[in-house]
N, C-alpha and C positions, 0 to 999 in steps of 0.2 A: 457675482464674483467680488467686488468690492464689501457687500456684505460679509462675504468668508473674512476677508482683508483687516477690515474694524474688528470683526471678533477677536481672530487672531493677534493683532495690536494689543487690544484689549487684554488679552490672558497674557501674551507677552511679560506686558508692560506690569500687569499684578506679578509677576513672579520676583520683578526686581527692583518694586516700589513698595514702600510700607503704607499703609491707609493713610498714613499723614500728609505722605506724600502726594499721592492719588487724590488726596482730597483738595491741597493745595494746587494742583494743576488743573481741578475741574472747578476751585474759586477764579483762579486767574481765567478761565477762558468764560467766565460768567455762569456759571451751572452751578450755582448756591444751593440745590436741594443737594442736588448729588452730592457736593462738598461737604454736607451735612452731615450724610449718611457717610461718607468715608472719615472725617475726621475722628478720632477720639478724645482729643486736647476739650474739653464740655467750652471753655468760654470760644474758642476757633468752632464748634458747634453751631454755638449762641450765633455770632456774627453772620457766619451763614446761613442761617432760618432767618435772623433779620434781615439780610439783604435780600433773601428769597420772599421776603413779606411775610412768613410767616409769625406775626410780632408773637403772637401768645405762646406759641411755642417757645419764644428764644426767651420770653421772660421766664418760663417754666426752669431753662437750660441755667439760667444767670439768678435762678433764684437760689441755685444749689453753693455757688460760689460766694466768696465772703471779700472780695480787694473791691478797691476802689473804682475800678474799673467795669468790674461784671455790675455792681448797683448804680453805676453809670447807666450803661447799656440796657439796665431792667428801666430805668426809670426813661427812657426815650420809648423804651415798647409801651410803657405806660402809657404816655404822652398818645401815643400812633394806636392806642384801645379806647382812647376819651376815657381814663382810670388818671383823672389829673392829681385828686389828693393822695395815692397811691404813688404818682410820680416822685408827687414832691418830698414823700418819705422816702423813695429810693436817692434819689438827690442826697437831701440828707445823711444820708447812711452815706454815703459818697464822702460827702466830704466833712465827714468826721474823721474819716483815713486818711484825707487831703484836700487840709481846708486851705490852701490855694490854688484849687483849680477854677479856674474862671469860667469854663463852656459850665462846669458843672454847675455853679453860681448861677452864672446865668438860664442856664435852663431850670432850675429851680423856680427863677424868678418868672419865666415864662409859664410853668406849669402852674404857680400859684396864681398868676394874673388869668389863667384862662378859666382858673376853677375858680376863681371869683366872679369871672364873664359871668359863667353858666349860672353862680347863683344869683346876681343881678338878672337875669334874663329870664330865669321862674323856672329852670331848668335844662335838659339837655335841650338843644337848640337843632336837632333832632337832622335831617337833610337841607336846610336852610344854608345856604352860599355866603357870606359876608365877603368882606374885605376886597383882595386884590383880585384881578379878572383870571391874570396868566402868569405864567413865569417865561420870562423874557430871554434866550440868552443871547448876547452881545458879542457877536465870530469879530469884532474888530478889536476887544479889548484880548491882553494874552490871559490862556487859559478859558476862554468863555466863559466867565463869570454871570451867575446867575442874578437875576434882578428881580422883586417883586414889582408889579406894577400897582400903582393906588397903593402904596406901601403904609403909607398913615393910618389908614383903615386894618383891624384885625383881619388875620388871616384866612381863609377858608380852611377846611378840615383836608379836602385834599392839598391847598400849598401848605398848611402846616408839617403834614405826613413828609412830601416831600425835602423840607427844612429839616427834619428830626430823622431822616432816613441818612441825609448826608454827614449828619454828627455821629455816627457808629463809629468805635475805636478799633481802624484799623489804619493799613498806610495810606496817603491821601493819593499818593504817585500812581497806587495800584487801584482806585477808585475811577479818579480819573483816566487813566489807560483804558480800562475796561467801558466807561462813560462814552469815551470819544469814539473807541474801535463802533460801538455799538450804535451811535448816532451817525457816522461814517457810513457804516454797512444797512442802515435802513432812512440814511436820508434825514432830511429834516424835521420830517414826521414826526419821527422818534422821539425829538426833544419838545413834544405838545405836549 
């Protein structure tokens, strides 16, 4: 019976929503693939394969668009491929459209410093851990604020991802919301 129920919702709810919309209401409740496939807006696409991990895909989505923004967001899927010199053109391309954006500056300078790692190191650096152990977060500061631990030390490839996953342009209010509902509903766990 509840089956019938969802369906019914379902078909409902398409009759007096437009995919943009559908697809926006299944970004907010965290369902990134689906928000994918409903949206048609390409870079509201993009955003959604990236938060769904999908990185290559959403660079595929972000490579079709030309603002500062979509070579932003290609150049973090870069980042989250280990395609560092590739990031840093995207960077680039960034901000030649808007050369005062600062995250984009700066993650330039992250993607060029780690593509220099790797060639100091004789190459990719393959499953090998470096840097910090965990990501910490701190329920007594507001906002839970994330911390690298051993933060002096390069990053590892998953706290990197994580870093470069939370720099995607969207709203930070609806990040967060869907962050917390989600460490809320599965506990502490969630945020290892």
């Amino acid at each position: 019976m509840r089956t019938l129920f969802a369906i019914a919702a379902l078909s409902w709810s398409s009759l007096w929503l437009t995919p943009d919309q559908q697809g926006q209401r299944a970004f907010e409740k965290g369902d990134f693939k689906t928000a994918a496939e409903q949206f048609s807006d390409p870079m509201r696409v993009g955003v959604s394969l990236y938060r769904a991990g999908e990185f290559k895909q959403a660079q595929s989505v972000f490579a079709r668009l030309d603002s500062a923004e979509a070579h932003y967001n290609r150049g973090n899927c870069f980042i989250l491929l280990g395609q560092y010199q590739d990031a840093v053109a995207s960077f680039d391309r960034a901000l030649t459209r808007r050369s005062d954006w600062t995250e984009a500056r700066d993650n330039r300078d992250l993607a060029a410093a780690r593509a220099e790692l790797l060639k100091s190191e004789g190459g990719d650096m393959g499953d090998q851990m470096i840097g910090a152990d965990k990501i910490v977060f701190d329920k007594k500061k507001d906002g839970g604020q994330e911390t690298l631990v051993d933060s002096d030390k390069p990053t590892s490839d998953d706290s990197m991802q994580a870093l470069w996953l939370r720099r995607v342009q969207t709203k930070p209010a609806d990040f967060l919301r869907n962050k917390f509902a989600y460490q809320h509903e599965f506990g502490e766990e969630a945020a290892k």
